[in-house]
Backbone bond lengths (Angstrom), bond angles and torsions (degrees), N, CA, C in turn:
res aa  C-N    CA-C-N  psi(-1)  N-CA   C-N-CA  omega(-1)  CA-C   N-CA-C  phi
1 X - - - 1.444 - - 1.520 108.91 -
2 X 1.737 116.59 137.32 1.533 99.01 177.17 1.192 73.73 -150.25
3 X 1.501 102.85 130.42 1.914 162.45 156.94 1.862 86.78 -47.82
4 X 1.216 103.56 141.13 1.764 129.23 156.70 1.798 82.07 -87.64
5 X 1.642 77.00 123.20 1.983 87.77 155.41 1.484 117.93 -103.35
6 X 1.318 116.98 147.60 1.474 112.64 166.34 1.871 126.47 9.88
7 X 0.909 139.29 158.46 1.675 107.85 159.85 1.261 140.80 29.93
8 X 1.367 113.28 -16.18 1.467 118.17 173.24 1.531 115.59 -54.50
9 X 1.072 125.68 139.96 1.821 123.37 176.35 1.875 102.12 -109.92
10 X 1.201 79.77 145.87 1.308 100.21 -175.76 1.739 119.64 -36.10
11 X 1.440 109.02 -56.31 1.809 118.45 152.81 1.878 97.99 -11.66
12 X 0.898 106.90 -95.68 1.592 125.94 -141.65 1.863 91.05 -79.48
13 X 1.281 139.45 -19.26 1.051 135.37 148.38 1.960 107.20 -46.31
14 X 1.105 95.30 -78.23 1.701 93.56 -179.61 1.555 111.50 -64.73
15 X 1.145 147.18 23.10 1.579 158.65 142.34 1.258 85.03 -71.14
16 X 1.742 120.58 -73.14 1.804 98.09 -154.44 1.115 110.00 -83.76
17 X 1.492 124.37 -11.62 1.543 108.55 164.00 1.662 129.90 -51.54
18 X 1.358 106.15 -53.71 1.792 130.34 149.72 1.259 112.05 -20.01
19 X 1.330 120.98 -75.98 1.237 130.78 -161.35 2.011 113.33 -76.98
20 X 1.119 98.14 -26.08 1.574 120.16 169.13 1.881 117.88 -63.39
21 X 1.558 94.83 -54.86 1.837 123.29 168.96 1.759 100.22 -46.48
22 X 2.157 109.50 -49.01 1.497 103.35 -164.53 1.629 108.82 -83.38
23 X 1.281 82.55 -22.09 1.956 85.51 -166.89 1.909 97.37 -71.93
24 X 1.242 112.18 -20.08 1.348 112.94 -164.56 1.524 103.70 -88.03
25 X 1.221 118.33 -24.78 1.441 124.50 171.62 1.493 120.23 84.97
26 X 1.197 91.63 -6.57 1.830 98.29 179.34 1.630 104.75 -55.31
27 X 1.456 135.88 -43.33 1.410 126.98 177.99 1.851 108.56 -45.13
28 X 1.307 98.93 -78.50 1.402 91.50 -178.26 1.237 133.59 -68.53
29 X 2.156 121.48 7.42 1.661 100.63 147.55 1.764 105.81 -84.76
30 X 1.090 101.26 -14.66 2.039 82.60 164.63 1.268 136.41 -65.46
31 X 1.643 92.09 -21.10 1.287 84.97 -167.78 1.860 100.38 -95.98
32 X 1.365 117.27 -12.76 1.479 127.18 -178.47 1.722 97.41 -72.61
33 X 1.331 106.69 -34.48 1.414 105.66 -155.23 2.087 107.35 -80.64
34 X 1.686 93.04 -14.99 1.540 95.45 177.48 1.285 121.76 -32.28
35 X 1.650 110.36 -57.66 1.395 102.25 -164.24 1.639 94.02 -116.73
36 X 1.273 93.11 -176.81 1.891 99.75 -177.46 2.023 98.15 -88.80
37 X 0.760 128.19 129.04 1.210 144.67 127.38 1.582 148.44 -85.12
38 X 1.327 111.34 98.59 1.553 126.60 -169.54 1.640 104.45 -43.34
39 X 0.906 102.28 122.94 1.797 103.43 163.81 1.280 128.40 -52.71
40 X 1.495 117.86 -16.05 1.402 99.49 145.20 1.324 123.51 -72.08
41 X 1.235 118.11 -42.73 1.474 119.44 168.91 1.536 126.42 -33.39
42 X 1.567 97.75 -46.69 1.784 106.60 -176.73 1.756 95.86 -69.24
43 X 1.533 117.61 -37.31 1.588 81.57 -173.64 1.286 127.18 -67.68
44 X 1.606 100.75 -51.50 1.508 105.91 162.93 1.678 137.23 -31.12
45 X 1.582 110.22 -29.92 1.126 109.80 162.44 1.698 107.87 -88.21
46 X 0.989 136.99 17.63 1.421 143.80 -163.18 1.439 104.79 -115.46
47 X 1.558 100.46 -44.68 1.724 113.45 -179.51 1.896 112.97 -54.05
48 X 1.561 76.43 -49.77 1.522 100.61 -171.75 1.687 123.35 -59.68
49 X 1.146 95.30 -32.82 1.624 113.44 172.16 1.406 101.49 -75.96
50 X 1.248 124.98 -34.86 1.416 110.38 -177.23 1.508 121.08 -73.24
51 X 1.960 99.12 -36.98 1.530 95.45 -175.44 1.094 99.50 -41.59
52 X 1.991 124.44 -71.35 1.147 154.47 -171.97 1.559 102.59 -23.83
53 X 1.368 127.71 -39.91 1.190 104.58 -149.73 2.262 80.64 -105.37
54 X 0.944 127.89 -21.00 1.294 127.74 178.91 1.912 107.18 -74.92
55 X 1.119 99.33 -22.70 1.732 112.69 173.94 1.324 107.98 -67.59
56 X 1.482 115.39 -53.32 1.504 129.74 -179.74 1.436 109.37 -73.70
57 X 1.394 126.25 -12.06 1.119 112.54 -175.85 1.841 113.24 -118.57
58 X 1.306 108.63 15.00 1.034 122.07 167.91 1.834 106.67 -109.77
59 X 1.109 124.25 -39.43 1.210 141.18 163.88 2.219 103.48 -37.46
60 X 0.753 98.48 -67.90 1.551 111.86 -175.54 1.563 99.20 -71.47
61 X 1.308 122.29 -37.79 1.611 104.98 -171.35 1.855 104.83 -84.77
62 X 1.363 125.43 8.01 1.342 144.04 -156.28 2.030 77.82 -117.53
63 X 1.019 139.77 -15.68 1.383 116.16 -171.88 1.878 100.73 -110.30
């Protein structure tokens, strides 16, 4: 829930609503939750994110 503050204009009210919606994560289990995905499927896409994210994080500690 986000309160109008004092002076606040509507603009920057709906910024922290936005940014509140992403930090909260509810968009992307909707959008995961669209279709069915087999649990083998989720690991495999799970694996994959990890290489990816151990790739990127060897990548950056190499600069």
């Amino acid at each position: 829930m986000v309160n109008l503050r004092n002076g606040e204009s509507q603009d920057s009210l709906l910024r922290r609503f936005r940014k509140k919606v992403i930090k909260s994560g509810v968009l992307s289990t909707i959008r995961n939750k669209r279709w069915f995905i087999s649990k083998s499927e989720q690991r495999r896409m799970a694996k994959k994110k990890a290489i990816r994210r151990i790739k990127r994080k060897s990548f950056e500690d190499t600069e």
